[in-house]
Backbone as numpy.savetxt, mean C-alpha at the origin, in Angstrom:
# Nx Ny Nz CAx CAy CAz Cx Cy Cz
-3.93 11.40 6.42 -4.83 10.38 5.92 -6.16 10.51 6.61
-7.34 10.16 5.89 -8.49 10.43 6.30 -9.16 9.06 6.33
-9.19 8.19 7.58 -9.71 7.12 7.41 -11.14 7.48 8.08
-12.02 6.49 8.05 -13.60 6.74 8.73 -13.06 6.63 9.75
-14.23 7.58 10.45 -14.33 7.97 11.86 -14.06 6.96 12.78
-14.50 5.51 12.28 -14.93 4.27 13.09 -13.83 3.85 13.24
-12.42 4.29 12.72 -11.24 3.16 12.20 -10.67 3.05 13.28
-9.91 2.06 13.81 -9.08 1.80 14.83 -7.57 2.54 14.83
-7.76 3.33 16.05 -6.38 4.02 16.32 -4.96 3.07 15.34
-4.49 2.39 15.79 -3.67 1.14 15.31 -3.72 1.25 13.93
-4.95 1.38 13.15 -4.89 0.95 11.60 -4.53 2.85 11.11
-4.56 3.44 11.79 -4.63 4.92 11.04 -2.97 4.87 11.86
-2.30 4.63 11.95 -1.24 4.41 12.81 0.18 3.99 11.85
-0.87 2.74 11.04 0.34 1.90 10.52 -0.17 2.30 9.32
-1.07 3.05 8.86 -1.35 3.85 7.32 -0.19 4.67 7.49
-0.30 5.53 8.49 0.71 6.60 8.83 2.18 6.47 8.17
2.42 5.23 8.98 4.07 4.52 8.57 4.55 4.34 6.93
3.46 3.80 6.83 3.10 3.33 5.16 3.30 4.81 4.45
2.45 5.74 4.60 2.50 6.92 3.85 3.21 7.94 3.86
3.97 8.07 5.23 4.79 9.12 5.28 6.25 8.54 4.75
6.95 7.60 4.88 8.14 7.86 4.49 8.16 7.49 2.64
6.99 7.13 2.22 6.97 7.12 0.83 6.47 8.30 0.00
6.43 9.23 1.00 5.71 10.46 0.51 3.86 9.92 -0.57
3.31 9.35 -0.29 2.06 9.10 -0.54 0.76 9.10 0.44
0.07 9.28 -0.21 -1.45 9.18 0.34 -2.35 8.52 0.04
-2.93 7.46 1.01 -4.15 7.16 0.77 -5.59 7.24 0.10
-5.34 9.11 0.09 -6.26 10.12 0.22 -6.41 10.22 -1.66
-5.10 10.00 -1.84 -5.11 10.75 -3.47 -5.30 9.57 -4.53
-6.17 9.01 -5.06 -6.29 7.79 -6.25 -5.29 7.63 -7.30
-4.37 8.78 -7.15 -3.09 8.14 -8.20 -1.88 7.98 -7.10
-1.84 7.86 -5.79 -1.73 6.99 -5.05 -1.56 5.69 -4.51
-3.10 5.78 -4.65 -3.13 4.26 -4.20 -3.20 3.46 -5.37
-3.24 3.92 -6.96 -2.95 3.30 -7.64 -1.48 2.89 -7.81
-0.56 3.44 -7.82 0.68 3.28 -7.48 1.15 1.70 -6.72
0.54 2.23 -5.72 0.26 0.94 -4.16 0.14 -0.35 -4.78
-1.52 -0.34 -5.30 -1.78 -1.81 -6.19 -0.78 -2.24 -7.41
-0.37 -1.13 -8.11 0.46 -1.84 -9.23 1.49 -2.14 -8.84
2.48 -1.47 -7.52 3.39 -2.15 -7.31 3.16 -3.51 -6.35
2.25 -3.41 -5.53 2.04 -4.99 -4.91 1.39 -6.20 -6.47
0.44 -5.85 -7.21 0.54 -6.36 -8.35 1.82 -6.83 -9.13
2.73 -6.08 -9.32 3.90 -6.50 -9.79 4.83 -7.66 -8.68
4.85 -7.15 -7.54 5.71 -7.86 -6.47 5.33 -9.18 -6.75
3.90 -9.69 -6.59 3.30 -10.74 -6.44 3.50 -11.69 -8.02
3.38 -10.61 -9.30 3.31 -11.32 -10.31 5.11 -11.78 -10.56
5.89 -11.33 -10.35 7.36 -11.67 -10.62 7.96 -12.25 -9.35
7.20 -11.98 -8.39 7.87 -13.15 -7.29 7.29 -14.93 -7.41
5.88 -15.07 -8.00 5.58 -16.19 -8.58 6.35 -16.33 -9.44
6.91 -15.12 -10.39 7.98 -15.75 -11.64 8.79 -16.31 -11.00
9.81 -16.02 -10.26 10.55 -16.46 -9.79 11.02 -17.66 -8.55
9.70 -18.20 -8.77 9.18 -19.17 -7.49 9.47 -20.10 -8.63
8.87 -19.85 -9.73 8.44 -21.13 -11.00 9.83 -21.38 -11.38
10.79 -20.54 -11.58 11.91 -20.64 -12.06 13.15 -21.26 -11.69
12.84 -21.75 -10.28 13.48 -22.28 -9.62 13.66 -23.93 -9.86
């Protein structure tokens, strides 16, 4: 992962965690699209299921 130069040890750290055991990258835009649609989804069907209760 290629974060800016400026980034804090710690945050290129826990990208790390994030990307290696999902086999993804930061780096690649069909990627991190991946990333958003599944936190997009998490968020939209876990409200489903908040309401449903």
């Amino acid at each position: 992962m290629k974060l800016a130069a400026h980034s804090h040890p710690y945050a290129v750290q826990a990208a790390e965690k994030i990307e290696q055991p999902l086999h993804l990258s930061f780096d690649r835009p069909e990627d991190v699209l991946k990333i958003q649609l599944t936190c997009h989804l998490r968020e939209t069907f876990a409200s489903q299921m908040e309401t449903e209760k």
